[in-house]
C-alpha positions in Angstrom: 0.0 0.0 0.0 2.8 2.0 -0.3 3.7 5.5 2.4 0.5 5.9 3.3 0.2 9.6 4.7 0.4 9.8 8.2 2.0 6.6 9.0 5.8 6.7 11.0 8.4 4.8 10.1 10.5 3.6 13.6 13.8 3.7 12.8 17.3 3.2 15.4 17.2 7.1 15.9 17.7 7.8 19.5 15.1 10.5 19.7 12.0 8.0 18.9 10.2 7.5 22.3 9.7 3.9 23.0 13.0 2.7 21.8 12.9 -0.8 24.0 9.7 -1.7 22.8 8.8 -0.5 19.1 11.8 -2.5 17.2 12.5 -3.9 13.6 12.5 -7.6 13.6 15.9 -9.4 14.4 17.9 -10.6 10.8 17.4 -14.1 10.6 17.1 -16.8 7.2 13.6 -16.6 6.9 13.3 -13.0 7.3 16.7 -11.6 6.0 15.7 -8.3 5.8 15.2 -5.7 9.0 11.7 -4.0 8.9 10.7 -1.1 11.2 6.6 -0.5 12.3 5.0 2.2 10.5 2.5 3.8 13.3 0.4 6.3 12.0 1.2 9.3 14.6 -2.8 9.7 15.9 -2.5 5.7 17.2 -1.2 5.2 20.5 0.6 2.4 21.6 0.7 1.8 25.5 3.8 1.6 27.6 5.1 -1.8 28.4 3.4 -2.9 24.8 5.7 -4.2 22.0 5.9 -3.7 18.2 8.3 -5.2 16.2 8.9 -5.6 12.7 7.0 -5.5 9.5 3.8 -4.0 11.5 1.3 -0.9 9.8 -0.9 1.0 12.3 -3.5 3.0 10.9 -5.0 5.8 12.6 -7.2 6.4 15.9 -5.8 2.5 16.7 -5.5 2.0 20.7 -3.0 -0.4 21.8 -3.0 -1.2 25.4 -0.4 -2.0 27.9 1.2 -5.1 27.8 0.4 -6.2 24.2 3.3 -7.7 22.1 2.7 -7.4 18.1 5.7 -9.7 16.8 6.1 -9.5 12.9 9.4 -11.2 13.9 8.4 -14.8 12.2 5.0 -14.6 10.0 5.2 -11.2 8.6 3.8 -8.8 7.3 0.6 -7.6 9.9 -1.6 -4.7 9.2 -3.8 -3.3 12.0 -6.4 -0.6 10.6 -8.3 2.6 11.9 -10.1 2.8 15.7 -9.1 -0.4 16.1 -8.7 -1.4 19.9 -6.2 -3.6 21.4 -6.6 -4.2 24.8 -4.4 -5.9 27.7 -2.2 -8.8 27.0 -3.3 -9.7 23.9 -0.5 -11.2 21.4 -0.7 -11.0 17.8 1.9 -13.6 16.5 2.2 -15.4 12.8 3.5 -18.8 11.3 6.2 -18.5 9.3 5.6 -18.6 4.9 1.9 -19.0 5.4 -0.2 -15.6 4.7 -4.0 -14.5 3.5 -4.3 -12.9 0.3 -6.1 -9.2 0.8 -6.4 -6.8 -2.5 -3.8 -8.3 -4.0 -1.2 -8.1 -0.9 -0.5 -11.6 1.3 -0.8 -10.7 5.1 0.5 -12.7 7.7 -2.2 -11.2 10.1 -5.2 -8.7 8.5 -7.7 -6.4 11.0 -9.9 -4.7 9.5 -11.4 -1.2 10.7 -13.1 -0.7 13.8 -12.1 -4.2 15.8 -11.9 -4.9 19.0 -9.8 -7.8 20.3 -10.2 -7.9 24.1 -8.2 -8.8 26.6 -5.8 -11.8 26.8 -7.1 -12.8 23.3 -4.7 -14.5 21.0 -4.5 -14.0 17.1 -2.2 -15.9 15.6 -1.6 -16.1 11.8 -2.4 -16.7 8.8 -5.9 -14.7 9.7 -8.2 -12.2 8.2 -10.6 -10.5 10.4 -12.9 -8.6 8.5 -14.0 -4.7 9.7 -16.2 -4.7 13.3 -15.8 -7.9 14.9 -15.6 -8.4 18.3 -13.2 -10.9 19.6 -13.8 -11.0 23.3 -11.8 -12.0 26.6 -8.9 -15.1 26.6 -10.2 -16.2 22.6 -8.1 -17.8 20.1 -8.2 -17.3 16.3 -5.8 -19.4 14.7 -5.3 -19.9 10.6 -9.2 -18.4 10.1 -11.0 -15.8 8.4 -13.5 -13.8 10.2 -16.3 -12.2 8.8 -17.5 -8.9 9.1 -19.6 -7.9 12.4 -18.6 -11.1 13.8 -18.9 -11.9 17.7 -16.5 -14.3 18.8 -17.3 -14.9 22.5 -14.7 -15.0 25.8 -12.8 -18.5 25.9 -13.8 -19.0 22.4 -11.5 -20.9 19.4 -11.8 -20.3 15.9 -9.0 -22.7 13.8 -8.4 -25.0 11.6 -9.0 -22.6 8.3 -12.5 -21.9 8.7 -14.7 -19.0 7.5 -16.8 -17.2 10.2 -19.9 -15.9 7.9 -20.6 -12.2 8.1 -22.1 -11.1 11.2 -22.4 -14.5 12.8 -22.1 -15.3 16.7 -19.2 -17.6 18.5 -21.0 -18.5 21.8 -18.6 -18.4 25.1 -16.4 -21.7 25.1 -17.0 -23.0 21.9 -14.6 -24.6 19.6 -15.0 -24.1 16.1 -12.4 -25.8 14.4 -15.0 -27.2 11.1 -16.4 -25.8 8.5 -19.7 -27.7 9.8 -19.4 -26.0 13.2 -18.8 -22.7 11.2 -21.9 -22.9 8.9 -24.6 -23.3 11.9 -23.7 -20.5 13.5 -26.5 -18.2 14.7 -26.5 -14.2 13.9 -25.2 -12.3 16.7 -27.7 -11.3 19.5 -28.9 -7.5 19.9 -27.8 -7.4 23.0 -24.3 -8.6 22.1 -24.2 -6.5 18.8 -24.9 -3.5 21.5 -22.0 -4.0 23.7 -19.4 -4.2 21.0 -20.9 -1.3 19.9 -20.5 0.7 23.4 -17.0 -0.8 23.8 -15.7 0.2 20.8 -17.3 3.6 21.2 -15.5 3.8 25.0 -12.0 2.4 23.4 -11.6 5.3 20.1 -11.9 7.6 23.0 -7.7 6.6 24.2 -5.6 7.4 21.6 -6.3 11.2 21.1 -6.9 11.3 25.4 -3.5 9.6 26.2 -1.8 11.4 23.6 -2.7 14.6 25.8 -2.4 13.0 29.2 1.4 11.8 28.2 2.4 14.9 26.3 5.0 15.0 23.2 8.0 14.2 26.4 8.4 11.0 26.7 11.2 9.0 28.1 11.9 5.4 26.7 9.4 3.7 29.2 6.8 5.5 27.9 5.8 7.8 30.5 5.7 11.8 30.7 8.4 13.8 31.9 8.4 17.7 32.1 12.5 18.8 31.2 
């Protein structure tokens, strides 16, 4: 997709704030080539959370603390605008195995306006599509995720299957067949309602910890006056 405008490019440059934790990925035979994140300057990426590698970050995206985002093996990921991130999560890919999107291959893909909760894992090859929910401690693993899904807390969604649009992963389940996939049920008002008011609460961070933290920050992340 090219510079997109608005997007940073992390470099070694002593200045950049963050340092320990926003990285290129270590040079290794698979991945030969160093690649630095490119963080659109309105996201805002949480002390104590890590970036490293081939990773894009559109704008208004909230990454909490504690996160790690590790293009260091499956590579590239691409995170896209008012997304949320929230505590502990990990976003990790296989290596050599990605998802085709407009004609670029992905490691990991999130659409617009997701919210992956906390302690979720994502793990690559995956495609989730713009507004789905992906609630507390789930796993999505080598899937694709349709748009305005719900996938519940202590859910699993693997094995290469294809979560319809707007379809509803109930708390626990394992859906790890097509078969399992295809009878899903549309997600609940109620449910549809609640990832609405979280995401609402979530695209509220980035611009309000930009101003809580100030343009002075030390390495760790946190505010400092001279």
């Amino acid at each position: 997709m090219g510079e997109e405008k608005g997007l940073v490019p992390y470099s070694n440059n002593h200045s950049h704030c963050f340092k320990p934790f926003i990285s290129p990925n270590p040079i290794t035979s698979f991945n030969p080539v160093q690649r630095f994140p490119k963080i659109d300057n309105t996201a805002f990426i949480s002390q104590f959370s890590s970036v490293i590698g081939d990773v894009t970050i559109r704008n208004n995206v909230y990454v909490a603390p504690n996160v790690s985002i590790r293009a260091d093996e499956g590579t590239p990921f691409y995170i896209s605008s008012n997304t949320n991130i929230q505590d502990g999560v990990i976003l990790h890919g296989l290596i050599n195995i990605r998802i085709s999107y407009r004609r670029k291959r992905y490691s990991i893909f999130i659409g617009n306006e997701v919210t992956i909760a906390h302690g979720a894992l994502i793990h690559g090859p995956c495609y989730i599509a713009d507004n789905v929910f992906i609630g507390f401690n789930s796993i999505v693993y080598t899937a694709i995720i349709g748009k305005g899904a719900f996938i519940s807390y202590n859910a699993v969604v693997t094995n290469g299957v294809r979560i319809a649009p707007n379809r509803f992963v109930p708390p626990g389940a394992n859906i790890d067949s097509q078969e399992k996939a295809d009878a899903l049920s549309p997600v609940p008002k109620d449910d549809k309602e609640f990832a609405k008011e979280v995401k609402r609460v979530n695209q509220e961070f980035p611009a309000s910890y930009h101003l809580l933290f100030g343009k002075k920050r030390c390495s760790c992340g946190f505010a400092y006056d001279e």
